[in-house]
N, C-alpha and C positions, 0 to 999 in steps of 0.2 A: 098498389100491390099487384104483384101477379102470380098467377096462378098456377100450379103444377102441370095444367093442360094447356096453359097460354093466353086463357080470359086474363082480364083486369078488373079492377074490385071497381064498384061505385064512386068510389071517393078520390079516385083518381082524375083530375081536372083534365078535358081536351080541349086543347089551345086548337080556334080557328086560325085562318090567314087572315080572314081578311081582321083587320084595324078597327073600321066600323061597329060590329060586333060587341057589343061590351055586355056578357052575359053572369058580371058581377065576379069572374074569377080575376080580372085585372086586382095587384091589389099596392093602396101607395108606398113608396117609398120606407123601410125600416129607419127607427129610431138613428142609427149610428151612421146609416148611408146620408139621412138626412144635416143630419152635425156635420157631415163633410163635405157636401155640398158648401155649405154653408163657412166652412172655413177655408176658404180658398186663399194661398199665400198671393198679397200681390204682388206681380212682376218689379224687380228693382230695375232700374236703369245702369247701363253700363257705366254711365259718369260716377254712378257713387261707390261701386264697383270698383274703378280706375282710381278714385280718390283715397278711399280705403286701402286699397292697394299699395299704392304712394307712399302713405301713413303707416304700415306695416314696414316698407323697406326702409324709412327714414328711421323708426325704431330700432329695427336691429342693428342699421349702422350707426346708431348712439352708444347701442347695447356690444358690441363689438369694439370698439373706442374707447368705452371704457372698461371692459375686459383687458386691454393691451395697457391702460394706465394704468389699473393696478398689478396688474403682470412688473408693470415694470417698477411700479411704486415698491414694490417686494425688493423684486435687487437691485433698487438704490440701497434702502435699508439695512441689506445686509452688512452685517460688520464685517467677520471670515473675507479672505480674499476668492475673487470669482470664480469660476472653473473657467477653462477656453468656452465651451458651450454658451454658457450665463453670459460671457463677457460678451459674445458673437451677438447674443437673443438682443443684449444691450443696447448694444450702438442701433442696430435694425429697428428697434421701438424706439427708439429717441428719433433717427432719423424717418420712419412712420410717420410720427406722431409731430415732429415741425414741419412735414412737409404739409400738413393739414392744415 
């Protein structure tokens, strides 16, 4: 604490330089800093990384694939004759889809 004239109260701790020194105001580590230490993520390696990665883009190009079959699974289905649009989206997923 300090003081309206510029003293400091008792209780306020003065850090020496030097390191040596250890006049019991050093004090260990807190509760939560210690847990953190202590939880340290370990470093993944980029191969599992690059494998996982892999594995995400084969998914969506599954997920995509068959997106466009039942896209088109629908206007097979339909009874109604097509519009231009539908008939156009048609051929383009049919021919998509066997050139796979």
């Amino acid at each position: 604490m300090k003081f309206d004239d510029g003293s400091h109260s008792a209780s306020e701790s003065v850090k020496d330089n030097d390191a040596e020194v250890d006049d019991g105001t050093n004090r260990p580590p807190g509760v939560k800093a210690a847990k953190a230490c202590g939880k340290k993520r370990p470093m993944v390696e980029k191969s599992e990384f690059q494998t996982m990665y892999t594995i995400k883009q084969e998914d969506l190009a599954v997920k995509e694939r068959l997106g466009k079959m039942k896209l088109l699974d629908s206007l097979i289905a339909k009874q109604e004759p097509l519009a231009d649009e539908e008939a156009a989206l048609k051929k383009k997923l049919i021919l998509e889809l066997m050139a796979n």
